[in-house]
Every structure is written in structure tokens, then in C-alpha cells.
C-alpha positions in Angstrom: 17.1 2.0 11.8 16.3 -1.6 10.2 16.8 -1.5 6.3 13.6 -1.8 4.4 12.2 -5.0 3.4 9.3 -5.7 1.2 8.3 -9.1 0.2 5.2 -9.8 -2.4 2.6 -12.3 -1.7 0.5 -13.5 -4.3 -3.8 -14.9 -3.0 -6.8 -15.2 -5.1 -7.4 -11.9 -7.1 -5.3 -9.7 -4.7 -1.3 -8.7 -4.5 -0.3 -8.5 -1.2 2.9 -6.5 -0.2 4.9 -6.8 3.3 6.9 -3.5 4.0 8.8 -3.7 7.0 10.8 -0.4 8.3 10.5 3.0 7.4 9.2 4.4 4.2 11.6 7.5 3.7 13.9 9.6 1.1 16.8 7.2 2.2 14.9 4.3 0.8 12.7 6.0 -2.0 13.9 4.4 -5.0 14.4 0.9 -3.3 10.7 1.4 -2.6 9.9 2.3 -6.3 11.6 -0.2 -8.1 10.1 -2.5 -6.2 6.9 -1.5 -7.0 7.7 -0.6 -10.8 8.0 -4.7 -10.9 4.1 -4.9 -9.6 2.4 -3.1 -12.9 0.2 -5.9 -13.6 -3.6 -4.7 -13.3 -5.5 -5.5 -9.8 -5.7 -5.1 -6.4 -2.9 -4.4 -4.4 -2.8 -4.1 -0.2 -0.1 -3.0 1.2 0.6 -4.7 5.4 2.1 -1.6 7.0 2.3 -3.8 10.4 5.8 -2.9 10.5 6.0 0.0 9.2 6.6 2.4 12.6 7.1 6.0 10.1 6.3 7.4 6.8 7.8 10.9 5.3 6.5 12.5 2.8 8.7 10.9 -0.1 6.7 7.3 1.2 3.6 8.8 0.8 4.4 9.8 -2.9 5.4 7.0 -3.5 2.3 5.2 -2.4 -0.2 7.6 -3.9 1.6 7.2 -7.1 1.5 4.0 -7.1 -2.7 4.1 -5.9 -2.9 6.3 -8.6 -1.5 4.4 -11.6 -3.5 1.0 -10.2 -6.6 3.2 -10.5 -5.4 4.1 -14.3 -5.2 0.2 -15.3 -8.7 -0.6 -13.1 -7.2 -2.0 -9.5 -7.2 -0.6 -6.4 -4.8 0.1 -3.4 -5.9 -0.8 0.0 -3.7 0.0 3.3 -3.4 -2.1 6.3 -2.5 -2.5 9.7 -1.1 0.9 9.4 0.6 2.5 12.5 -0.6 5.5 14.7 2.1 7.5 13.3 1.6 6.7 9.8 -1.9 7.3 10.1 -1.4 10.7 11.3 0.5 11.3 8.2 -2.6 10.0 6.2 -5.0 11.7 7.9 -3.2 14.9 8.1 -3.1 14.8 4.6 -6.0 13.7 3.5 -5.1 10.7 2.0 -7.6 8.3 3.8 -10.5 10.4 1.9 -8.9 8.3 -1.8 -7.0 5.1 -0.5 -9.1 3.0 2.3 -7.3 1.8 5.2 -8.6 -1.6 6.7 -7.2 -2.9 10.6 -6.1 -6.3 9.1 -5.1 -7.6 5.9 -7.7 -10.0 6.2 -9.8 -7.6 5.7 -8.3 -5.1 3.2 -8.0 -8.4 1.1 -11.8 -9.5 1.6 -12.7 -6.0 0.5 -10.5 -6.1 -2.3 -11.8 -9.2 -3.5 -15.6 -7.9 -3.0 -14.7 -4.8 -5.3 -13.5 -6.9 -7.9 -16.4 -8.9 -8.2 -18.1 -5.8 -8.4 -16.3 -4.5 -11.2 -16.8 -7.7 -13.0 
């Protein structure tokens, strides 16, 4: 298994984070540091492109972090996501609170719309 790599890319009004390999219990705290550093307010997508599974301590993780971007007014978008992870999310119900968008093109576009609309 490929370690896991996340990489933050900063556009207009919108955090974008790369996560490359899979989002597990042997990588749960790598992921949540990581993300303890992105606490700013705003939108945040995540590009699951690369991101072939996700167990349940990824998914806590994730909604979490959605949760406490909803606290300080952002949002969490998902993208690209995986068949396998998207099982997970649907299974779970998760895709009824975080959206998931094919591209991150288009997660982004929508997160920019929203925060317009919030304005």
C-alpha cells in the first residue's frame, strides 16, 4: 500500500486538498494533523482521485472535519471520489450532508457559488 500523501492547494475563495492513498486507522492521525493545520474559515474540497478505499476511521475523520467547517460558516465538498469510497458514503448516509461533485472543477465552481451566496 502507497503511504498517504496530501498536498494543499490554495484558488480564489476555495482550499483545495489532494489525498492520495488510502484513508485508514494506519494513517488516522497523519490525516488529522494535517487537517488540524486547515482551521481557517471556508470552503474546503477534498480530490479523492486517488483515493482507491476509505474505512471507517477516514470517514470520521472527514465528517469531523465537514462538521467543524460548517461550525466557522464553510463547507466541505468531495470529489472525484472512487466507486469504492462512494459505497462507503452512500452506505452511510453521508452524501445526504457533504455533496460529492465528478470533478474538482466542479466541486470548486459550486463552492465558490455558495460563498457568494452567503455573502
Amino acid at each position: 500500500m502507497p503511504p498517504l500523501t496530501l498536498l494543499r492547494r490554495e484558488r480564489p475563495g476555495v482550499t483545495v486538498i489532494v489525498v492520495s492513498g488510502e484513508l485508514d486507522a494506519t494513517n488516522r492521525g497523519q490525516f488529522e494533523n494535517f487537517l488540524r493545520e486547515s482551521r481557517e474559515p471556508g470552503h474546503v474540497v477534498f480530490d479523492l482521485a486517488r483515493v482507491p478505499f476509505v474505512d471507517s476511521s477516514g470517514l470520521h475523520v472527514l465528517l469531523a472535519f465537514a462538521t467543524d467547517r460548517l461550525r466557522r460558516s464553510g463547507a466541505v465538498r468531495l470529489a472525484a471520489v472512487q466507486p469504492l469510497p462512494a459505497r462507503l458514503l452512500d452506505i452511510t448516509g453521508v452524501l445526504a450532508h457533504v455533496p460529492v461533485h465528478d470533478t474538482v472543477e466542479e466541486a470548486v465552481a459550486a463552492a465558490r457559488a455558495a460563498a457568494e451566496r452567503s455573502v
